[in-house]
C-alpha positions as CSV (number, residue, x, y, z in Angstrom):
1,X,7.0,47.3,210.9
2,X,6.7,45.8,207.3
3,X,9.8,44.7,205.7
4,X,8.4,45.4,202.3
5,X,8.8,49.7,201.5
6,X,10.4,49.3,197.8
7,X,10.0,46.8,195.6
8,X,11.6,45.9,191.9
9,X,10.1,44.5,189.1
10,X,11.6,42.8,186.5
11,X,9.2,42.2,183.3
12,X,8.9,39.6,180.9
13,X,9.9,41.3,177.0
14,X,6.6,40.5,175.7
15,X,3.7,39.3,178.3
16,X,1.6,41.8,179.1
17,X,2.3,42.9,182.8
18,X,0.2,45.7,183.0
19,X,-2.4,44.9,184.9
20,X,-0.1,43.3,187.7
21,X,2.0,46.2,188.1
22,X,-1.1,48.3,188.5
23,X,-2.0,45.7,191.1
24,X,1.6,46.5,192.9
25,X,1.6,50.0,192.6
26,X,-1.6,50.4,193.9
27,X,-0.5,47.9,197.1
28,X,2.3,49.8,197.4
29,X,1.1,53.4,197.6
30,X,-1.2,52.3,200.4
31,X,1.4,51.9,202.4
32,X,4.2,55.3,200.8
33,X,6.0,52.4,199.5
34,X,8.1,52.4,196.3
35,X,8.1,50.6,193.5
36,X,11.4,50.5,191.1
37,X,11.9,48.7,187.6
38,X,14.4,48.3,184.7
39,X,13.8,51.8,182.6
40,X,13.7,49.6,179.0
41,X,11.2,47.5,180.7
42,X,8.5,49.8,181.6
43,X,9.3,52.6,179.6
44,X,7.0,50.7,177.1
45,X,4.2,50.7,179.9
46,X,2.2,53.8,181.2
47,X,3.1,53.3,184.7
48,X,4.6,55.2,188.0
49,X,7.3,52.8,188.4
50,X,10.9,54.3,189.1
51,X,12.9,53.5,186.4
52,X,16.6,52.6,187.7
53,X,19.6,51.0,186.6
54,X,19.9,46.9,187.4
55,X,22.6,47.8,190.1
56,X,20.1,50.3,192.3
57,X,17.2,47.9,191.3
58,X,18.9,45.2,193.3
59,X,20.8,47.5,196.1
60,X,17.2,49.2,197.3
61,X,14.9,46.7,196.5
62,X,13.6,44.7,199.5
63,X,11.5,42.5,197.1
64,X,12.4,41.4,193.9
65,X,9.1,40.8,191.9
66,X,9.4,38.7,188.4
67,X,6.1,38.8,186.0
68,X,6.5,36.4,183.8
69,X,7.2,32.8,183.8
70,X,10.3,30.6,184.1
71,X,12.6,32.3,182.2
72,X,11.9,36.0,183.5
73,X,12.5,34.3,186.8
74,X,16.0,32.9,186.1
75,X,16.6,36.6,184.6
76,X,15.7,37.8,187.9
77,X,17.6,35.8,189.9
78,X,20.6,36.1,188.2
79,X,20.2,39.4,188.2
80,X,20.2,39.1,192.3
81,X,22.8,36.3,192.5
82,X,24.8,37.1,195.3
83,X,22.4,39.4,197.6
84,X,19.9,38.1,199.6
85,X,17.2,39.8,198.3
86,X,14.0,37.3,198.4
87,X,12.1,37.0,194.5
88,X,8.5,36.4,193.8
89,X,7.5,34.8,190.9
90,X,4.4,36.3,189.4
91,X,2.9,33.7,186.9
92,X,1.7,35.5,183.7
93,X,1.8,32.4,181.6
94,X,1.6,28.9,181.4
95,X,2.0,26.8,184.8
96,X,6.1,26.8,185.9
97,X,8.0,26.0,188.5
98,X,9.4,28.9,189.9
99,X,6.5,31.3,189.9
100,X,4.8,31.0,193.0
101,X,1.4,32.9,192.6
102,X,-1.0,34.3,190.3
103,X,-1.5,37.3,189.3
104,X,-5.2,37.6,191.5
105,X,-3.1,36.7,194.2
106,X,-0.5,39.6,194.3
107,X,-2.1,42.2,196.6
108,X,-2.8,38.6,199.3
109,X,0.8,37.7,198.4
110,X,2.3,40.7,199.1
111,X,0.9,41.5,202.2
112,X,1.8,38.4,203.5
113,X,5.4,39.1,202.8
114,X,5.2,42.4,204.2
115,X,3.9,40.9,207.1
116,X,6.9,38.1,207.5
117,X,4.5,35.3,207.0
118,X,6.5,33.2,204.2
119,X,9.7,31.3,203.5
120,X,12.5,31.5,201.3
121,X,14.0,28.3,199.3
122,X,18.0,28.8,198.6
123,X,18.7,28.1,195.5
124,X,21.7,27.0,194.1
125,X,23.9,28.5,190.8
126,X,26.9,26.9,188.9
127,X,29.1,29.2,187.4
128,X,32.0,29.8,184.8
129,X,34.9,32.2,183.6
130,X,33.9,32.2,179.9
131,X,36.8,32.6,177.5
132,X,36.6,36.5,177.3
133,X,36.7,37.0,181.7
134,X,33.6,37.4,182.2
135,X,31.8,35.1,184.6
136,X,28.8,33.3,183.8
137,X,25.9,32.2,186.4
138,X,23.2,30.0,185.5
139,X,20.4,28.8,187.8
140,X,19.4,26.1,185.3
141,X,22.4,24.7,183.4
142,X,24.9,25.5,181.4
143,X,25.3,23.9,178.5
144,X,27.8,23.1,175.7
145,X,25.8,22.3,172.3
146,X,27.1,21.1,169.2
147,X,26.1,23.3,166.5
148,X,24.7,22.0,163.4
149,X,26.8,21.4,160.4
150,X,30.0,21.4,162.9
151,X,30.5,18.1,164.2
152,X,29.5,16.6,167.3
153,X,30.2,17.7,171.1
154,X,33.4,15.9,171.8
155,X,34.2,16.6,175.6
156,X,36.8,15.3,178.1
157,X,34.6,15.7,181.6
158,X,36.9,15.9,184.9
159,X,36.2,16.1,188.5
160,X,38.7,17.8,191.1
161,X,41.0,17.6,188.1
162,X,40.6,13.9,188.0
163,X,39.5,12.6,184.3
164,X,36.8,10.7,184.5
165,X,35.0,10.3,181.5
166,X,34.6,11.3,177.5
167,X,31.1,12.4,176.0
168,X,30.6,12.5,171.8
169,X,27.0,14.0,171.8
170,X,24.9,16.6,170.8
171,X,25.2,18.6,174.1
172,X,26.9,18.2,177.5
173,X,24.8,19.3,179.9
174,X,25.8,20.6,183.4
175,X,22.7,21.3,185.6
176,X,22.0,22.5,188.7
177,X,19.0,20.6,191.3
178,X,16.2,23.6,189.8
179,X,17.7,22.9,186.2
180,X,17.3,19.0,186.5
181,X,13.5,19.3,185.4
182,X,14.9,21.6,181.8
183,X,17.6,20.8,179.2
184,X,18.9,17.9,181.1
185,X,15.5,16.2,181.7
186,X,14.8,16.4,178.2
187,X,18.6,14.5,177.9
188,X,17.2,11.7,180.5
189,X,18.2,13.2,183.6
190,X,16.6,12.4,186.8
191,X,14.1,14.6,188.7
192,X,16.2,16.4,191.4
193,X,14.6,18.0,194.6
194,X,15.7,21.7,194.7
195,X,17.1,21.7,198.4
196,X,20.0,18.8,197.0
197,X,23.3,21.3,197.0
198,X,25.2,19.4,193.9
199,X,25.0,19.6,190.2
200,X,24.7,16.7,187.2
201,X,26.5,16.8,184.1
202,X,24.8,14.7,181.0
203,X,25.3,14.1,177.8
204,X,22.3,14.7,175.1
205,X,22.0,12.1,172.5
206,X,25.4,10.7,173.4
207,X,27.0,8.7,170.8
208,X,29.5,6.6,173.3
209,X,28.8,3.9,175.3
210,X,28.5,5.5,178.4
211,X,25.5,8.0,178.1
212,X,25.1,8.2,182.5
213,X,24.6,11.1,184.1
214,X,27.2,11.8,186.9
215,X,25.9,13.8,190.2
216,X,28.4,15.8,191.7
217,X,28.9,17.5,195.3
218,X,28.4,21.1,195.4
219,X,32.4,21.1,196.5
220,X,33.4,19.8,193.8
221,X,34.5,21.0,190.8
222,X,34.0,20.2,187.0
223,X,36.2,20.8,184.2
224,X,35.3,20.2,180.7
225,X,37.6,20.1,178.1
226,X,37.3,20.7,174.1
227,X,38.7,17.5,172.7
228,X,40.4,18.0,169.2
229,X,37.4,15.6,167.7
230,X,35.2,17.9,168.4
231,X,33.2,21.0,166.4
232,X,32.9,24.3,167.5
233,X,30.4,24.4,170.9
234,X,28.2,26.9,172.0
235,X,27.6,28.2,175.4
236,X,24.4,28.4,176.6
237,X,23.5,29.7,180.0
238,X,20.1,28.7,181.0
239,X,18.9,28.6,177.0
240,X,21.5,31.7,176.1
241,X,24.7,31.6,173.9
242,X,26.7,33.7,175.6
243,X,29.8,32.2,174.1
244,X,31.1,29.6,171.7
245,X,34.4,27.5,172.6
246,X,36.7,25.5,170.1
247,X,39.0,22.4,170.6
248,X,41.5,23.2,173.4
249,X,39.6,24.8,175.1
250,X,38.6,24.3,178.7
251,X,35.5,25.8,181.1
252,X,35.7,25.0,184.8
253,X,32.5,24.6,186.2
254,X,31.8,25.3,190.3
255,X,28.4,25.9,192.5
256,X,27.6,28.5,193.8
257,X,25.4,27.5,197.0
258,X,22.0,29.6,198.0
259,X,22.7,32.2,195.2
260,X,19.2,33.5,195.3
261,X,16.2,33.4,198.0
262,X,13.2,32.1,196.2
263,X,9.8,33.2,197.9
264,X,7.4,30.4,199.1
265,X,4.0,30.9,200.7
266,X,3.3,27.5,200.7
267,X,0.4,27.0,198.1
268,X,1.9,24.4,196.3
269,X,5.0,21.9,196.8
270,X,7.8,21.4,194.2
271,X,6.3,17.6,193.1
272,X,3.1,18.9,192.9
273,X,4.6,21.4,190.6
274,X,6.6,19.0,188.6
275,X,4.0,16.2,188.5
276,X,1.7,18.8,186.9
277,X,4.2,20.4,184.7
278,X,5.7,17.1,183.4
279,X,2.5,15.0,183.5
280,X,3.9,12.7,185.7
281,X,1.9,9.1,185.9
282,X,2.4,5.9,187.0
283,X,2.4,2.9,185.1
284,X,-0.9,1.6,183.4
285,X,-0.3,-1.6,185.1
286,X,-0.7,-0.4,188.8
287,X,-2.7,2.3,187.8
């Protein structure tokens, strides 16, 4: 028996998915299958989609499909953080490193998961109780970001509630494995492989001596505090403000270990991926 009778989408807010979800649809009623999405999200596409709510999306989907790119995918995934409910990443854009197939691939893809003949790749989350209770998961980073006009990022960075080390910079960064090739490898971060289970936390454009990047366990925890040096920061969860913090202020950081299942049919590798995305080279000398 297939394991694949509903699946959800989750759409990108401006791509244009139409064509793949006719593709899906039409895979999906060959075999009485259902197909389920977000009702603001195809409400604006003439489609037979089931529009649910993001809590039944999740609870009845056995598939998780994301047409988009990079971002849609984080969406979707945190969207299914917890669960174990696989995602696909449909690429409707430019080359990333999440999606895992084209869009002239879906009906192939999809059999092929129906049919049990793929893997999933855990992937990791970090997480933090923002100031108003509410919990914030990124699958990226989360990020603490000066903003302009307000002074500079003035943190106090702890580990296990041991201090360890003061960042002045535009941004601390604390990234998970799949976030090291975003926000923090723009900040000089290294290129981590996506099975590692621990987190970095860099500084962008640090203005202190010590501009390292640590790499912590994923049992370990992370506190950063707000020193009274520093301007107001905002809180960005993979690219989001979702809050803003002031001096005194503290957010505890902690992992959150194979927080989404990542589908892999094994077309391409992660540094096959990354070498394209980043234009990795080696030196003109040995070249």
């Amino acid at each position: 028996m297939g394991m694949v009778n509903t699946l959800g989408l989750v759409l990108h807010p401006q791509r244009d998915s139409k064509v793949a979800i006719d593709a899906i649809i039409e895979w999906a009623g060959g075999r009485a299958g259902t197909v389920l999405g977000l009702p603001d999200e195809i409400g604006r596409i003439d489609c037979s989609a089931v529009p649910v709510p993001p809590e039944e999306l999740i609870e009845r989907a056995d598939l998780l499909v994301s047409l988009g790119g990079d971002g849609t995918m984080l969406r979707t995934m945190r969207l299914a953080a917890g669960p174990s409910t696989p995602v696909l990443g449909v690429n409707l854009g430019r080359l990333g490193f999440l999606a895992e197939i084209n869009v002239d691939d879906l009906a192939r893809a999809l059999t092929a998961i129906d049919g049990h003949r793929f893997t999933v790749e855990p992937r990791m989350a970090v997480c933090a109780e923002l100031p108003d209770g509410n919990l914030a998961t990124a699958f990226n980073d989360i990020a603490l970001v000066r903003i302009p006009g307000d002074g500079m990022a003035a943190l106090e960075v702890s580990v296990e509630n041991q201090r360890f080390v003061r960042y002045s910079a535009d941004a601390v960064i604390v990234a998970t494995s799949t976030g090291s090739t975003a926000y923090s490898f723009s900040a000089g971060g290294p290129i981590v492989s996506p099975t590692v289970e621990g987190f970095l936390v860099i500084p962008a454009a640090a203005h202190s001596a010590f501009n390292r990047a640590i790499m912590l366990s994923a049992d370990e925890g992370v506190e950063l505090d707000v020193l009274p040096v520093s301007g107001e920061l905002a809180v960005e969860v993979d690219g989001e403000v979702v809050a803003h913090l002031s001096p005194g202020d503290r957010l505890a950081v902690t992992a959150l270990r194979a927080a989404a299942q990542v589908v892999r049919l094994g077309g391409t590798t992660f540094y096959e991926r990354a070498r394209r995305k980043l234009r990795v080279s080696g030196s003109a000398e040995v070249d």
